[in-house]
Structures are given as C-alpha cells and as structure tokens.
C-alpha positions as CSV (number, residue, x, y, z in Angstrom):
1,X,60.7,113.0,104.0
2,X,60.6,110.3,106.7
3,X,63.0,110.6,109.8
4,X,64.3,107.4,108.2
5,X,64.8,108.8,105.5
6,X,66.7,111.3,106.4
7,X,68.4,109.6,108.6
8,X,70.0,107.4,105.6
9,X,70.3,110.3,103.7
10,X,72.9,111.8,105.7
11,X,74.3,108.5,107.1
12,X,75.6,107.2,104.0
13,X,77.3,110.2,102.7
14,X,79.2,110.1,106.2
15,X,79.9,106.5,106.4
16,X,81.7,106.6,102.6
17,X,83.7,109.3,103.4
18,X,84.6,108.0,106.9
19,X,85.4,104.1,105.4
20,X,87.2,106.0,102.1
21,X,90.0,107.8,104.9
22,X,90.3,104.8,106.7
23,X,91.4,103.0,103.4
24,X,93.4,106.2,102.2
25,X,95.2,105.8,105.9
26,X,95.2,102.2,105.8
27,X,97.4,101.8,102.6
28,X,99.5,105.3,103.7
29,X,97.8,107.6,101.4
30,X,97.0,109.4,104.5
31,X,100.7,110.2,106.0
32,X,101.8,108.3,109.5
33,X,103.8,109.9,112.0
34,X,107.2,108.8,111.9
35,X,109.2,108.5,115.2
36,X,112.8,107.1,115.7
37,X,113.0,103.6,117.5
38,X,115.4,105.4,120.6
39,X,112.0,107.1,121.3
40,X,110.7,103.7,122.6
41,X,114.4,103.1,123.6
42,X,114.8,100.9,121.1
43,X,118.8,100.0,120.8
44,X,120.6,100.2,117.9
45,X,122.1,97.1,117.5
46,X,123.8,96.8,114.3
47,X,124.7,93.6,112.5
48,X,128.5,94.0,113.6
49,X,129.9,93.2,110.0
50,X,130.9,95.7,107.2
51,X,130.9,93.0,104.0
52,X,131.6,95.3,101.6
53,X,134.3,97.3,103.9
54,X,133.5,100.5,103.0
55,X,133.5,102.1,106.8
56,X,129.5,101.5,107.0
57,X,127.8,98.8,109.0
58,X,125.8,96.5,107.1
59,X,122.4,96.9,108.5
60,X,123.5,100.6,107.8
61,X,124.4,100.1,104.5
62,X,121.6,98.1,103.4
63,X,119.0,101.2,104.4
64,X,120.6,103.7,102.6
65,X,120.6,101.2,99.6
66,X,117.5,100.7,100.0
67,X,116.2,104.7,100.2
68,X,118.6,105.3,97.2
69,X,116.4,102.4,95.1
70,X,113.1,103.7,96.0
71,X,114.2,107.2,95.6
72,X,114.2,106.4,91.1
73,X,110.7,105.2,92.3
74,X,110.8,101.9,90.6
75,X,107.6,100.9,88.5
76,X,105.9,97.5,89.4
77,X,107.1,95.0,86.6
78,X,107.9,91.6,86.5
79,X,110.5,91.4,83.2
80,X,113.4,89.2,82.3
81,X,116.8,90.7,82.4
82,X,119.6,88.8,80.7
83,X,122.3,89.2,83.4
84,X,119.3,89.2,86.4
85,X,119.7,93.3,87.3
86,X,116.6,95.0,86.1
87,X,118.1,98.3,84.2
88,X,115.2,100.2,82.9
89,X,113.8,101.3,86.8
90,X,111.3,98.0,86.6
91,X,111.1,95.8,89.5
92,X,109.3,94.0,92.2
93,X,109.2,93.0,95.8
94,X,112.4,90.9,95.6
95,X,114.4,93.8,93.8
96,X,114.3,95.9,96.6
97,X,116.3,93.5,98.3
98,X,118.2,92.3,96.2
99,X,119.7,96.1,95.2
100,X,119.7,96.8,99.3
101,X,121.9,94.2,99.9
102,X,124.3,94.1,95.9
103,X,125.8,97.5,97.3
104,X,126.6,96.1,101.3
105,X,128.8,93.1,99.7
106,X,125.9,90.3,99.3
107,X,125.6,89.6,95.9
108,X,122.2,87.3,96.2
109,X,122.8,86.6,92.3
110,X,125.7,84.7,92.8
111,X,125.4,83.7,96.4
112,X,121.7,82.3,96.4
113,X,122.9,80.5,92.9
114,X,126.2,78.8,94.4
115,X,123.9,77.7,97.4
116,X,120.9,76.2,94.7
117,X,123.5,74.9,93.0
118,X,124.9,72.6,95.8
119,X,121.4,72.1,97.8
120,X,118.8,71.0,94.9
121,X,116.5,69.0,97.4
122,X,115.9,72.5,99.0
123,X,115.2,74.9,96.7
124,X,113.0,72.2,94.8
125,X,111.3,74.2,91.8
126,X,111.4,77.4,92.8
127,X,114.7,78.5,90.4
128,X,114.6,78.8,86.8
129,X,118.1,80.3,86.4
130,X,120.5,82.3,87.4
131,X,119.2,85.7,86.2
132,X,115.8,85.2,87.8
133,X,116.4,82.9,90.6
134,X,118.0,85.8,93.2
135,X,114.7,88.0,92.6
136,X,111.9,85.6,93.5
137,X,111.2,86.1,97.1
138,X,110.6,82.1,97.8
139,X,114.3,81.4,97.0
140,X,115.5,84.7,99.2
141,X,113.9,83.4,102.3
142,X,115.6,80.0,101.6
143,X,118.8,81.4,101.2
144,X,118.6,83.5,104.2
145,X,116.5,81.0,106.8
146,X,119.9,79.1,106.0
147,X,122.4,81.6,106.3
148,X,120.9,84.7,108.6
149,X,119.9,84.9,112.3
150,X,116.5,84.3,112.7
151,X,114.2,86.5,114.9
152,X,110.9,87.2,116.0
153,X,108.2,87.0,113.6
154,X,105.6,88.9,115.8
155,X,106.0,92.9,115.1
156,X,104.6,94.0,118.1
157,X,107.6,92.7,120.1
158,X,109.4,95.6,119.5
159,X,112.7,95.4,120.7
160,X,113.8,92.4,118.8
161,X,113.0,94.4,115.6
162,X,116.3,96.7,113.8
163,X,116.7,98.2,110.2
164,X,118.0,96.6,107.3
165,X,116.5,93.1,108.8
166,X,114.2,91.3,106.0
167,X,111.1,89.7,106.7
168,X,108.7,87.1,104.4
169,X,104.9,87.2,104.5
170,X,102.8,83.6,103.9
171,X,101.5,85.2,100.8
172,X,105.0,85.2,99.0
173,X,105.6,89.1,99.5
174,X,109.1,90.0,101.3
175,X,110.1,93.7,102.5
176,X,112.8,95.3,104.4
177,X,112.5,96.3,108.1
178,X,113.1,100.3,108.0
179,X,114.5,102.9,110.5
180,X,111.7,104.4,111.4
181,X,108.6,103.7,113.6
182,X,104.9,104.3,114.0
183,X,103.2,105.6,117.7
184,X,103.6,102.0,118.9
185,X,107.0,101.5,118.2
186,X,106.2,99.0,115.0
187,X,108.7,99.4,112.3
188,X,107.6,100.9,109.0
189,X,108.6,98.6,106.7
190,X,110.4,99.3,102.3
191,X,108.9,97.5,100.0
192,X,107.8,97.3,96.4
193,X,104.0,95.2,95.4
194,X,102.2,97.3,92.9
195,X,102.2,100.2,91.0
196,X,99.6,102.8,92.5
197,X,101.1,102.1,96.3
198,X,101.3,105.1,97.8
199,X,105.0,104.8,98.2
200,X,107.6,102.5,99.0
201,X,108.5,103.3,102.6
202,X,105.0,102.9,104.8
203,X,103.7,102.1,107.7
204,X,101.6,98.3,107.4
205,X,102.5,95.8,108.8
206,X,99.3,95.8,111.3
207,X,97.2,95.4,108.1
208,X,98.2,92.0,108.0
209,X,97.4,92.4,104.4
210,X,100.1,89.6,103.0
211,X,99.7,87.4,105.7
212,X,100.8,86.2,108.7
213,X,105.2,87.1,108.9
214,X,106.8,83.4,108.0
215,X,110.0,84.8,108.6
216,X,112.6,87.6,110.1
217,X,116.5,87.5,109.1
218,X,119.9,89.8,109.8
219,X,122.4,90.3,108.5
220,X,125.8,88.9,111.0
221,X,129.2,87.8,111.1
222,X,128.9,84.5,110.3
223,X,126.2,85.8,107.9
224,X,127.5,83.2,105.2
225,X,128.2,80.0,107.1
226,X,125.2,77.8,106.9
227,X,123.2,77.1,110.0
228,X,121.2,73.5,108.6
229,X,121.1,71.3,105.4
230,X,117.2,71.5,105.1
231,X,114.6,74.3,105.7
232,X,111.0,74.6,106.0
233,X,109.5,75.3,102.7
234,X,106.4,77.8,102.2
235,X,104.2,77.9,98.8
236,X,105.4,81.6,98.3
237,X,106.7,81.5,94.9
238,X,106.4,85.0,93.7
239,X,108.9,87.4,92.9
C-alpha cells in the first residue's frame, strides 16, 4: 500500500469520528459545563413583579415553570386542542412558553387574544383562533414586542441577559433564556423543536442554527401596558 494510501486510510476513519463528536457536542449530546451567571458576576436582576402573587418573582416563577414542563419531557407535535392547552404531553416551541408563563399569572390565551382582538392590522394573518393563536411563536413575539421590555438581541453581551427572559429567532423558533451558563458566560437557553433533541435545556445559541435573534423580552411592572400601536412584523409563522 502506497503512503497515500495509507495515509487516507487512517485519515478518514479519524476525521468521521472527530466531525461526528463535534455534532454530538454541537446539538448537546455531548454534555456542556454548566456554571451560574454570579460566576461572571452576572446580577440577578429579577423582573420586580409577582403577577400571580404567590411570594415568587416572576422571572423566578417562569423558570421553575418551565423545568417542571420539560421535566414530563413533552413529545414534538403540532395537534389541535379544543380549549388551546395541549393535554396529552404533545407540544412545540411556543408551548414551552406559553405553560412557563400560565402558572406566573400571564395567561397568553386570553391576553394575546384580547390584544388580536383590538389590533387586527398587527397581527395580520398570523391567528386562526383562540385555541391556537397563543401557541404560534409569530403572534407571541407580537404580543410581547408590544407589551415587554425589550433588550439586547446579541448573546455575547452578557450582562444584559437574565432567566425567564424570551427570545425569537428569524427562523420562527422562540425559547426561554435559562439560569444557567456556558464557559463564556452565554445563557443556555429551554426550548422544545423536534423530537430526537437531546433535551430541552442546552447550551446553543452560538450555533446560530435558527437564525439570527429578532428579538429579547421581560417580564416587568408595567408588563401589560402597551408600549406602541404597530410593530415590526417578521415572516416567522410557526408554532
């Protein structure tokens, strides 16, 4: 056998496995450390609110909701539910939040319906009714670039980055900011957008996978009091 030869002999081999652990660490098969933001002294800001006035800070509130969802590890499925709340552990990307947030006082059912409702020039097509409206992420990041303070969209500014904060992707997928971080102080991010992900709480938002981030929302006081009568729209449509 030819030096070449065996040169690509043993090269391949190596290069598959070496391009199949960067995938399996890529999409969090391999496991990422985990640190805690006050490692990168990272404040804990809070949102300042308790909707739902149970003694437990929204931003608070919504995590834990969120950890307790993904804990009956949900299967990726896009069904119809009379009355909107999936009840046979079947959701998708919008569901996360939507259940993060039902349990810390926001409703999205009702509250992103009353605001559709009043504001048809906005929403545009993007509806149907009100049992499937609050799940598709397009008319979330509506609702909440109207009603939520808006931060930064670029994850690498760390600081300006806290749990239970939501964030939109140009390719119409939406996840919630977690509590914990990566090496570099990024937030690991809870989110639901197929069946054979790894898990739901992971560490991938420098994949860039969905996108460039369209948009970063929290929770506050005046959470419900509308900033503007108009917002940019995005093709995102998905649920």
């Amino acid at each position: 056998m030819s030096t070449f030869k065996r040169i690509i002999t043993y090269f391949i081999p190596i290069f598959l496995i070496c391009f199949s652990v960067h995938l399996l660490y890529k999409w969090n098969y391999i496991q990422h450390g985990e640190h805690y933001p006050d490692e990168f002294n990272i404040p804990k800001l809070g949102t300042g609110s308790d909707t739902d006035g149970d003694m437990v800070e929204d931003s608070e509130d919504i995590i834990i909701n969120a950890k307790n969802y993904i804990a009956r590890r949900p299967e990726y499925k896009d069904n119809y539910y009379q009355g909107g709340w999936p009840n046979d552990n079947k959701g998708t990307a919008g569901d996360v939040i939507a259940w993060a947030f039902k349990d810390a006082g926001y409703d999205l059912r009702n509250l992103i319906w009353q605001d559709f409702t009043k504001n048809l020039e906005i929403y545009g097509e993007n509806v149907g009714d009100q049992d499937i409206a609050f799940r598709r992420v397009e008319n979330q990041r509506i609702f909440m670039s109207r009603y939520f303070d808006e931060h930064t969209t670029d994850y690498e500014d760390i600081m300006d980055w806290q749990q239970g904060d939501v964030i939109f992707f140009e390719k119409g997928h939406v996840a919630l900011v977690a509590d914990k971080v990566n090496g570099k102080g990024i937030r690991f991010i809870i989110h639901h957008f197929w069946r054979y992900q790894a898990g739901y709480y992971q560490d991938v938002l420098e994949t860039n996978a969905w996108g460039k981030i369209v948009g970063h929302y929290r929770v506050s006081k005046r959470a419900l009091t509308p900033k503007t009568d108009h917002t940019t729209k995005t093709k995102a449509k998905t649920i």
